[in-house]
N, C-alpha and C positions, 0 to 999 in steps of 0.2 A: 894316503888316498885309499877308497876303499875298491877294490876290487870284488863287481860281482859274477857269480859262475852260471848266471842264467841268462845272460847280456853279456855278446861281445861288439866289442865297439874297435874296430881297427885303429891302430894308435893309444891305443890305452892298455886290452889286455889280449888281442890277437896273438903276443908272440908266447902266451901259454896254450892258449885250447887251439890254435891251429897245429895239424901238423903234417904229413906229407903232403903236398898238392899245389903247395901255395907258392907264387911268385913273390917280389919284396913288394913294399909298400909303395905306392903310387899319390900323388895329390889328381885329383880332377883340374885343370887351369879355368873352369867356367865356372865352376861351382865352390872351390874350396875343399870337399869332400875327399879325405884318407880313405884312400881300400887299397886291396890285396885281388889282384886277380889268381884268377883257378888254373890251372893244369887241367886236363880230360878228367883227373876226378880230382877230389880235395878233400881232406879228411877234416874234421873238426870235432870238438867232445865239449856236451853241457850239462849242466844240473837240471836235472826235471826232478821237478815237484811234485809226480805222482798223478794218475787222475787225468782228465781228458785237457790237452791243452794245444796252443796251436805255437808254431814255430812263422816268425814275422820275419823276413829277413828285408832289408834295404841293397838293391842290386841294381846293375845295370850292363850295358853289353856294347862291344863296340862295334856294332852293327855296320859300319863303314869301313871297318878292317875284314872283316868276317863277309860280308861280300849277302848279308843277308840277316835273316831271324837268327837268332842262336837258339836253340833247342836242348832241355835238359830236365833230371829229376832230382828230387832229393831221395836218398835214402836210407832206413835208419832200418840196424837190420838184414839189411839185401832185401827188404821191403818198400815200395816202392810210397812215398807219402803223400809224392804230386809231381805233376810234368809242369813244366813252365817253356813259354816261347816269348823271347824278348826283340821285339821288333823298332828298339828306341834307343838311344844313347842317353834318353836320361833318368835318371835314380827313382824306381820303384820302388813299393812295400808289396810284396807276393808272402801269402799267407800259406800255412800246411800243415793240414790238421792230423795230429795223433791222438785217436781216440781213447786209446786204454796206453799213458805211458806210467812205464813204473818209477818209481821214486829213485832218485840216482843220479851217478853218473853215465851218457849216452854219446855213443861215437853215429856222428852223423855223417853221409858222406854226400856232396856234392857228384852228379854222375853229367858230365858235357857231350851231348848226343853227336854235336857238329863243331869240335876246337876247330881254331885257326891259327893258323903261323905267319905272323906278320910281315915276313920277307915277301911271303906271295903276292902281298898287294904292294906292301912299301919298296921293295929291294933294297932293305937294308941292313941284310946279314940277320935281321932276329927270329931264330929259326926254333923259337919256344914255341909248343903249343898252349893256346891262350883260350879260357873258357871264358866264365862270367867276372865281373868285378864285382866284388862284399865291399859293403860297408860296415852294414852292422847286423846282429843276428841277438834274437831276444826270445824268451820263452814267455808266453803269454796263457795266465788261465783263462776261462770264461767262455763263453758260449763259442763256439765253432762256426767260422765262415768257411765257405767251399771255396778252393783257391783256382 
């Protein structure tokens, strides 16, 4: 199989380019859909291509544990690339444009404005702080949308 470093696809090759932040693997039961939910931040590392490109990511929030919108940035840097507020439980594409990225490998990091700990709502002893849930994250050339 071929593994590539500008697409992560949870389930495939999350367990290389993720690395502090991330909870274990999750299925969705409504949709089929493998991800990893976030900790308050989440680190992650891609291959960019150089040149102005945008970062796509497939996300969603558990908006019914969390007791509202989830709220958060991406950042690459300690530069901030977009804010995102996810007000759905189900699986988005949120876009984030880097205009001048250099060619390489780039440590991104997920930043969660408003984690939640699931005990508070469930009472069920899980006392993790829980940001967004990834599915997949991909580096795309070509003209830039505003996210």
């Amino acid at each position: 199989m071929i593994e590539l470093d500008d697409t992560i696809v949870v389930g495939i090759n999350d367990h290389r380019l993720f690395s502090e932040g991330w909870h274990e693997r999750t299925q969705d039961e409504r949709s089929g859909v493998i991800y990893r939910p976030t900790d308050k931040e989440a680190t992650f590392q891609m291959l960019l291509p150089g040149g102005p490109v945008e970062i796509a990511a497939l996300i969603s929030a558990s908006v019914s544990l969390s007791r509202g919108p989830l709220r958060g940035s991406l950042l690459y840097q300690g530069k901030n690339l977009g804010d995102f507020l996810l007000d759905t439980e189900n699986w988005v594409i949120r876009r984030f444009s880097l205009p001048e990225a250099p060619s390489g490998w780039a440590k991104l990091v997920w930043a969660i404005h408003n984690p939640f700990v699931p005990n508070d709502t469930l009472q069920n002893r899980d006392f993790r702080r829980m940001g967004l849930n990834v599915a997949s994250i991909r580096v795309e050339r070509g003209i830039l949308h505003s996210s």
